[in-house]
C-alpha positions in Angstrom: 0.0 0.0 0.0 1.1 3.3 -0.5 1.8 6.0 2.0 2.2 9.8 1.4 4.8 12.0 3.5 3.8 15.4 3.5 7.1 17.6 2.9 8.0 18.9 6.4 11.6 19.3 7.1 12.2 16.4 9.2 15.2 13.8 9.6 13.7 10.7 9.6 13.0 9.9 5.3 13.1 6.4 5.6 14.9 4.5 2.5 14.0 1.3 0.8 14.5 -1.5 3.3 14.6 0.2 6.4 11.3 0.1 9.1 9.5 2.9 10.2 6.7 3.5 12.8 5.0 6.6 11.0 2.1 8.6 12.5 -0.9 8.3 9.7 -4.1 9.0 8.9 -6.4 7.6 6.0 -7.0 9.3 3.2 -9.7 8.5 0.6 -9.6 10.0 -3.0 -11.5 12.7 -2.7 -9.6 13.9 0.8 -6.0 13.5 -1.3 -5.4 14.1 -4.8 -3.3 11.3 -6.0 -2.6 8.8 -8.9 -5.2 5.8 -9.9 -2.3 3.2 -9.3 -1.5 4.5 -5.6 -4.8 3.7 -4.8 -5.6 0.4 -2.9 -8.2 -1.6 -0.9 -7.5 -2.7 2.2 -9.8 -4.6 4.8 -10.1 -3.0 8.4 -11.7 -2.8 11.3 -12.3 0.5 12.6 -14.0 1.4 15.6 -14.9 4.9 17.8 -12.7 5.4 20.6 -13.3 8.3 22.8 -10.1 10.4 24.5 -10.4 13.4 27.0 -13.3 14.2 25.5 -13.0 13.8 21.8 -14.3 10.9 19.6 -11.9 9.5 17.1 -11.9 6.7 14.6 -9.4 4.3 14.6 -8.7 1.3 11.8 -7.0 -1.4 13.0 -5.2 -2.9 9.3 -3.8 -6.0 10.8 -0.4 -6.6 12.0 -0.7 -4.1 15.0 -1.3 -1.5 12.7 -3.4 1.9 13.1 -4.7 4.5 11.5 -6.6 7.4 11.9 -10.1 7.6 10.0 -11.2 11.0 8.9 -14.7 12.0 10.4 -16.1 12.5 6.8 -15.4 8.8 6.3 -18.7 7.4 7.7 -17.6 3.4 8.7 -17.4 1.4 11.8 -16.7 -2.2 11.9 -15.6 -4.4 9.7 -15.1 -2.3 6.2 -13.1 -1.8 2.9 -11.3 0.9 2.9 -10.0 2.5 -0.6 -7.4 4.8 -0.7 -4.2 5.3 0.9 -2.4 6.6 4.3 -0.9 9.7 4.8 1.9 9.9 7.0 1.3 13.4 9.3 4.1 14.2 11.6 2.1 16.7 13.4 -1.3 14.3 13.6 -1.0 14.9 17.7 -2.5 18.4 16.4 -5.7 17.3 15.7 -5.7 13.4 17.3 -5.9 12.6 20.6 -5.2 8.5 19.5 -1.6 7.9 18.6 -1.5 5.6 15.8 0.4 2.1 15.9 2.6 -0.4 14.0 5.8 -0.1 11.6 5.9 -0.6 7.9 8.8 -1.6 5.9 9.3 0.6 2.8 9.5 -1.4 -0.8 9.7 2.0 -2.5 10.6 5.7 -2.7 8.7 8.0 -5.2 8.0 11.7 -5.6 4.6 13.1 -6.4 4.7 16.0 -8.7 2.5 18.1 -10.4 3.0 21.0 -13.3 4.0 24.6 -11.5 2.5 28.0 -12.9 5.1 30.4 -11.7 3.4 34.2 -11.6 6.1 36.9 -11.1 5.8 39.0 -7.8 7.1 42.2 -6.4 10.7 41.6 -6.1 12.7 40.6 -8.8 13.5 36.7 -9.1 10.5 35.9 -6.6 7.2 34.3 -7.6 3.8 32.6 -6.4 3.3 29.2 -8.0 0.1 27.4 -8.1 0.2 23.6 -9.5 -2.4 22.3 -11.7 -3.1 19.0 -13.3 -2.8 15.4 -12.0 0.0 14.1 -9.6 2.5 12.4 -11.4 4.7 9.4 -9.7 8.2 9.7 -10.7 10.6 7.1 -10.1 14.3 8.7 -9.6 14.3 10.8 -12.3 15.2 15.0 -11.8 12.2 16.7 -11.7 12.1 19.3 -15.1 11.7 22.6 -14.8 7.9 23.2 -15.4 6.5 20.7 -12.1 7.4 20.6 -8.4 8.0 18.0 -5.6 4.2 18.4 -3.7 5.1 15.4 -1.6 7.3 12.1 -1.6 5.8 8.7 -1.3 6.5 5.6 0.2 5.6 2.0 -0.7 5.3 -0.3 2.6 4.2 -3.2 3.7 2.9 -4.0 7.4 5.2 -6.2 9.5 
């Protein structure tokens, strides 16, 4: 399955091979804008659990492995769910459930997408707003007319 890394500047970018215990939440299509092929379908359980206060849903994938389940994802129980996990560094922010397991990366991509560049006030400075799909690219330099909008990893649960 494939899990997306938003771009924060932290130290821990796990390479092909190595384990990590990432903190994630699931994303659906229409929460996260990504290829058809990074899509999968995964059984889980999820159930509500309620911390200081707050309800939260929480899929168990197998293997000891959590997620978080977005509110607008309307499932309890056993269920299918489609998409793919995102991996949110700061998902203590809005979770009071701390996600469990490790995953063992098979894969390291970048998801880009094309970069309108708009000029701004000072010289050599612009605002860019990307259009069009995400691309996955494998390796290869990025060209000049799309930007990195997030890396992604495939893993596995162990």
């Amino acid at each position: 399955m494939w899990m997306i890394e938003d771009l924060e500047p932290f130290p821990d970018a796990p390479c092909v091979g190595e384990v990590c215990e990432p903190s994630t939440y699931w994303a659906t299509p229409g929460i996260l804008e990504v290829p058809d092929e990074m899509i999968c379908e995964i059984t889980a359980f999820v159930e509500e659990v309620t911390v200081r206060g707050q309800t939260e849903r929480v899929a168990h994938l197998g293997e000891g492995f959590t997620t978080m389940v977005p509110e607008s994802l309307n499932a309890i129980g056993e269920t299918t769910l489609a998409g793919c996990l995102v991996w949110d560094r700061y998902l203590w922010l809005d979770y009071r459930t701390q996600p469990t397991g490790r995953v063992r990366v098979a894969e390291r991509a970048s998801l880009c997408r094309r970069a309108v560049r708009a000029p701004t006030g000072p010289p050599g400075w612009h605002s860019v707003r990307h259009v069009g799909p995400a691309r996955r690219l494998r390796g290869a330099r990025v060209s000049d007319d799309y930007e990195v909008v997030s890396h992604a990893l495939l893993v596995s649960l162990v």
